[in-house]
Legacy VTK file of the C-alpha trace (Angstrom):
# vtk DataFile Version 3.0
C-alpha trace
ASCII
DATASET POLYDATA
POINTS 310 float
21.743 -23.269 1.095
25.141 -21.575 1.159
26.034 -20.605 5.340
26.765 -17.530 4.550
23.308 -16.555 2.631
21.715 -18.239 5.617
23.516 -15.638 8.264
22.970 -12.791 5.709
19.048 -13.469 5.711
19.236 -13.725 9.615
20.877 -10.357 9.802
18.725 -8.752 7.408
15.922 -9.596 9.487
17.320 -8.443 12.309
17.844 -5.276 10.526
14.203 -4.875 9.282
13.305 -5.412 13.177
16.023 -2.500 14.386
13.942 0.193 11.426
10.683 -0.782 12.634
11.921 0.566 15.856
12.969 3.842 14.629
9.449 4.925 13.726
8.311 3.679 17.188
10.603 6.329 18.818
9.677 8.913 16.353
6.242 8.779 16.887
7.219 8.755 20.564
9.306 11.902 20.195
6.563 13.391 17.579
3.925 13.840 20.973
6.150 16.469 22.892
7.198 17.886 19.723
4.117 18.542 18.692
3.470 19.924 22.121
6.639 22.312 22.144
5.166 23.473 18.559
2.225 24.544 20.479
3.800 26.150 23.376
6.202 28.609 20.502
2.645 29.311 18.804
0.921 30.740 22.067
4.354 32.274 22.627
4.378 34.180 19.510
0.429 35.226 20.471
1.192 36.510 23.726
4.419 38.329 22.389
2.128 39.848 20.096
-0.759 40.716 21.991
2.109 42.514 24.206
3.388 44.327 21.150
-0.352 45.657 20.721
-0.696 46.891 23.984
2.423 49.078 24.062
1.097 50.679 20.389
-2.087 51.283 21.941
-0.534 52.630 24.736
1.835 54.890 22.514
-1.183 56.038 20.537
-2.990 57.322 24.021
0.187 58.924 25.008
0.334 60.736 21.130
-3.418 61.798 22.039
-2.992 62.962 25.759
-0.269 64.814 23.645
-2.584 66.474 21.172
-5.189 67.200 23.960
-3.050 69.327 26.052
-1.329 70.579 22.918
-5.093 71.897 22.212
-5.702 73.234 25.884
-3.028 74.804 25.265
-4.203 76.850 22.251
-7.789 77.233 23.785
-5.946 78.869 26.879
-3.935 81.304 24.712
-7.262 82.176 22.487
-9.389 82.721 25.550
-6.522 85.604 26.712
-5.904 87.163 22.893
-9.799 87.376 22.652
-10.105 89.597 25.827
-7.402 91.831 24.174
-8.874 91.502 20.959
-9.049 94.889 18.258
-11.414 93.576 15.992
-14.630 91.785 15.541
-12.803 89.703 12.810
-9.962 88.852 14.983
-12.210 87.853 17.917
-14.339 85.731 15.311
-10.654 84.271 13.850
-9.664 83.374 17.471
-13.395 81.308 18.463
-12.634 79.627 15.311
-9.712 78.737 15.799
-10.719 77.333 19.904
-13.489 75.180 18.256
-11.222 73.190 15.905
-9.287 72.791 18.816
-11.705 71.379 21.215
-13.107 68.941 18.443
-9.380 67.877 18.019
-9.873 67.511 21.722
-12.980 65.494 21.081
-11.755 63.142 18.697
-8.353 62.845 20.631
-10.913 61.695 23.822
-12.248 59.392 21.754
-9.658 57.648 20.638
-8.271 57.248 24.291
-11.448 55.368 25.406
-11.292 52.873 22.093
-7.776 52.127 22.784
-8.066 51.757 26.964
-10.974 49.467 25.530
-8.420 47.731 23.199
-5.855 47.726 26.352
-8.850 45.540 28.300
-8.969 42.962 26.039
-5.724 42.907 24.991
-5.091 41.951 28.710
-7.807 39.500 28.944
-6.313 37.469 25.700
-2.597 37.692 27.526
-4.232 36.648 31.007
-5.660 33.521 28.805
-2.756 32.473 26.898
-0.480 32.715 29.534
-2.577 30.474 31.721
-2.592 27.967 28.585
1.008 27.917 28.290
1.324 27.369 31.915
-0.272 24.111 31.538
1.105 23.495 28.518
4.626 23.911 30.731
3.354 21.105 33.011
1.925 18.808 30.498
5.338 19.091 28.290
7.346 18.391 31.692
4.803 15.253 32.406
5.267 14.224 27.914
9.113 14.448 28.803
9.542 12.111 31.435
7.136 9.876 29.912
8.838 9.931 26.099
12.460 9.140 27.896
11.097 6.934 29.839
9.475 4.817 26.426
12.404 5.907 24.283
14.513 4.035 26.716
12.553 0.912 26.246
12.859 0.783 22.784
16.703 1.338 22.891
17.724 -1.200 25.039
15.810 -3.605 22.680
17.501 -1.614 19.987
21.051 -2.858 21.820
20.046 -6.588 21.960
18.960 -6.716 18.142
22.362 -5.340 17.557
24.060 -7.354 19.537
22.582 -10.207 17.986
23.180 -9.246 14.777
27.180 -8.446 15.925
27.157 -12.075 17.039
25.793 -13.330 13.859
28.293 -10.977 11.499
31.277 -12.573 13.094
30.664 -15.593 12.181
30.503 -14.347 8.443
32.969 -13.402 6.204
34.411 -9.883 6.040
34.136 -9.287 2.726
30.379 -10.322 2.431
29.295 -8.525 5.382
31.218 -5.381 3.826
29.180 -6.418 0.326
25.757 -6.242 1.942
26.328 -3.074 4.295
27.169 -1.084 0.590
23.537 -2.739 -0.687
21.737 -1.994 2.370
22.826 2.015 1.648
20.680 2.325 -0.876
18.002 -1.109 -0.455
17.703 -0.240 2.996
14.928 -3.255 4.193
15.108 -4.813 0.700
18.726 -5.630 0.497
18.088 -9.403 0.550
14.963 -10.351 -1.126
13.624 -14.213 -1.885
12.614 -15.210 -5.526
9.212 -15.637 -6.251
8.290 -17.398 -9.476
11.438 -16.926 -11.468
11.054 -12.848 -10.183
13.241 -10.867 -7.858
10.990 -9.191 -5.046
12.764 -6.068 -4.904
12.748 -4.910 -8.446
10.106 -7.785 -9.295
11.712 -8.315 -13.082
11.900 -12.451 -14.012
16.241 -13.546 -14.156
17.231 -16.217 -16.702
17.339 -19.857 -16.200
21.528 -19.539 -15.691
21.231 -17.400 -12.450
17.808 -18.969 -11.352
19.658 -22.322 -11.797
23.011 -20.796 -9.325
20.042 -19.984 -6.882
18.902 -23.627 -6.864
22.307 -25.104 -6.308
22.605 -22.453 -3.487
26.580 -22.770 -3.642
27.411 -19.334 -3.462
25.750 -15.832 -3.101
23.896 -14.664 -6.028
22.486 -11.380 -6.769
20.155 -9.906 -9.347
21.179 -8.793 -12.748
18.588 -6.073 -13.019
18.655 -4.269 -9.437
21.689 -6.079 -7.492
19.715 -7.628 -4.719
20.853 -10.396 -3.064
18.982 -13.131 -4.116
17.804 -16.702 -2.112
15.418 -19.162 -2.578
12.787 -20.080 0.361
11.833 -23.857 0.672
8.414 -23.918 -1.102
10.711 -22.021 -3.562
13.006 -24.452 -4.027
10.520 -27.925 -3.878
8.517 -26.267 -6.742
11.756 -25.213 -8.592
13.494 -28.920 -8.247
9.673 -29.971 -9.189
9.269 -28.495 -12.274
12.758 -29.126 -13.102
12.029 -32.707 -13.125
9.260 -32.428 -14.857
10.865 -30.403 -16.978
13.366 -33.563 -17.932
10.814 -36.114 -18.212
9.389 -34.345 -20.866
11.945 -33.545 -22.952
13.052 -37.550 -22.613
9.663 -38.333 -23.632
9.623 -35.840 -26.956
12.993 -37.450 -27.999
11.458 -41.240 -27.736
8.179 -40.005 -29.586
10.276 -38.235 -32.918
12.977 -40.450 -33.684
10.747 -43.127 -35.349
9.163 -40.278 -37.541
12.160 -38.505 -37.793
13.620 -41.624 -39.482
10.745 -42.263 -41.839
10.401 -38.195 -42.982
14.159 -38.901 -43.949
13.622 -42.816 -46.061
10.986 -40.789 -47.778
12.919 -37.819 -49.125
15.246 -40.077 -50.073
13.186 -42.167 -51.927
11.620 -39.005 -53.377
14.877 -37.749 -54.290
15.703 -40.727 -56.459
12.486 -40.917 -57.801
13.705 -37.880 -59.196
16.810 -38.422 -59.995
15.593 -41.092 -62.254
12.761 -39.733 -63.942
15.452 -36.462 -65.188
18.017 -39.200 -66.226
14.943 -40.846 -68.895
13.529 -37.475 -69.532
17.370 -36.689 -70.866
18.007 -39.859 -72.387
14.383 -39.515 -74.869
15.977 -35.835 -75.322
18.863 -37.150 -76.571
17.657 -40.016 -79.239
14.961 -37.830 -80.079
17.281 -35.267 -81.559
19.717 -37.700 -82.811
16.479 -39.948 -84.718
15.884 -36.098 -86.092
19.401 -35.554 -87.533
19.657 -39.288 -88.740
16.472 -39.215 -91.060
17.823 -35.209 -92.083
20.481 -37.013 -93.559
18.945 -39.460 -95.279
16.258 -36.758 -97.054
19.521 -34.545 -98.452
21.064 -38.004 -99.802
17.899 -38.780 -101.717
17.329 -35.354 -102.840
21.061 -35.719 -104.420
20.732 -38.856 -106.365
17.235 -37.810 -107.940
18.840 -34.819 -109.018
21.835 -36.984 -111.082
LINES 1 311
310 0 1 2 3 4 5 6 7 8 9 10 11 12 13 14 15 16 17 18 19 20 21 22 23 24 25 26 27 28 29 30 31 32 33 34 35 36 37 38 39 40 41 42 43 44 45 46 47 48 49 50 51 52 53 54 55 56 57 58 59 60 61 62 63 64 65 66 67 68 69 70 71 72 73 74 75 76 77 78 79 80 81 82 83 84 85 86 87 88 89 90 91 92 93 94 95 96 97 98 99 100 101 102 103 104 105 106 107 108 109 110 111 112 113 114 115 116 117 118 119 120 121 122 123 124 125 126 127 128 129 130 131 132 133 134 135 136 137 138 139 140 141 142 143 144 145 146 147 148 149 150 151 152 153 154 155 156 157 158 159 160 161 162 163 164 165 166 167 168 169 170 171 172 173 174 175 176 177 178 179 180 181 182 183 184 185 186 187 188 189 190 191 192 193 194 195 196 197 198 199 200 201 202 203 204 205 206 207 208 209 210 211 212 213 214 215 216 217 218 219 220 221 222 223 224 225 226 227 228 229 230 231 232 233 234 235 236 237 238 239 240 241 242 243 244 245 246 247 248 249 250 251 252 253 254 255 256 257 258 259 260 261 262 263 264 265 266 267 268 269 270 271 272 273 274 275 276 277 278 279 280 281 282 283 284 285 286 287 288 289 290 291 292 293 294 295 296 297 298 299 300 301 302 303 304 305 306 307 308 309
């Protein structure tokens, strides 16, 4: 096999090792993300439990507003209906002081729902802060444990590519610059082997002239359909060289077993040419004394005709 296919299949290894890693640290990083995720959720609860307490603390203050807005009037009637002229101005008055103590009412009312509201508002923020104060600790603990594991998995990420470094020096330039443009969009299946006359990255069957450059294994070959580059493993290759031979011995065989009835097929269309030949050359020749027996006794009937007549 060419020495530089053999370095490229090392190296794409190496590179199908180096992004298996990368999920590794993902799902690393994934825990305290998911974690920090949780922490911004309680933190948007809490700010808005907080948000509802301060309207349900503006909507008391608008009530304590209305109540001593109504004391007010109550206070006012209670003097102009000492003073008052009339029976229907007193009566106008004392309905005018109960609409205001039922606004009262209702405004009382409304203060005890929301100081209820208040309570449990302060219960939930009491609860979720607690939560996200372990949350704090556990994120602190997932921290120093996902460095600590993403660490790991880089320094084995800086051997793989320092073996691979290694193993692209000792490769040409150019082909190392050919497979890094493959690998952009191939990613893991840049270099693929052949599997019964099939490419295993776009798994379509190549022709016998590039499956035949793979078996010589001289230079770097790559597939006409998807632009893989192409090898051959071992069992690959015995099976290909295999049939190959077989292949030969075959054909060697078919050529012994036709060319003695090759040879007769043509003595007898030759003899069944001239067979032919022949019997068109008689059939021509009768043709030809028939008609000239006809004219000959024509001739001889007119003659006689002639004398009788002297």
């Amino acid at each position: 096999m060419n020495n530089d296919l053999l370095k490229l299949i090392k190296i794409a290894e190496i590179d199908k090792k180096a992004s298996a890693k990368e999920p590794e640290i993902a799902a690393i990083e994934e825990e305290l993300e998911l974690k920090v995720k949780e922490l911004n959720s309680l933190e948007w609860d809490l700010e808005a439990i907080r948000s509802d307490i301060k309207k349900s603390k503006l909507e008391i203050a608008n009530s304590e507003l209305s109540i001593a807005e109504n004391s007010d009037k109550i206070a006012q009637n209670e003097a102009k209906m000492s003073n008052a002229k009339s029976e229907r101005e007193l009566r106008i008055l004392e309905a005018e002081s109960g609409i205001a103590k039922e606004k009262i009412t209702f405004s009382n009312q409304i203060i005890a729902d929301l100081e209820a509201k208040i309570d449990s508002f302060k219960e939930k923020e009491t609860e979720v802060q607690g939560k996200m104060d372990d949350l704090k600790t556990l994120i602190d603990e997932t921290k120093k444990s996902v460095e600590a594991r993403v660490a790991v998995i880089q320094n084995e990420l800086k051997t793989i590519f320092y073996d691979k470094e290694v193993i692209a020096k000792q490769i040409d330039n150019k082909v190392i610059v050919f497979y890094e443009k493959i690998r952009k969009w191939a990613k893991d299946t840049s270099v693929v082997p052949v599997k019964r006359q099939a490419c295993s990255g776009c798994f379509i069957c190549i022709n016998d002239r590039v499956y035949l450059e793979l078996i010589k294994s001289e230079v770097i070959v790559t597939c006409p359909h998807c632009g893989r580059i192409l090898y051959l493993e071992p069992n690959e290759i015995k099976s290909a060289e295999s049939s190959k031979e077989s292949a030969l011995d075959s054909a060697k065989r078919e050529k012994k077993t036709t060319k003695t009835p090759d040879s007769a097929k043509s003595a007898e269309s030759k003899k069944a040419t001239a067979k032919k030949s022949s019997a068109e050359s008689k059939k021509s020749t009768a043709k030809s004394t028939a008609k000239s027996a006809g004219k000959s006794t024509s001739t001889k009937k007119s003659t006689a005709k002639k004398a009788t007549k002297k």
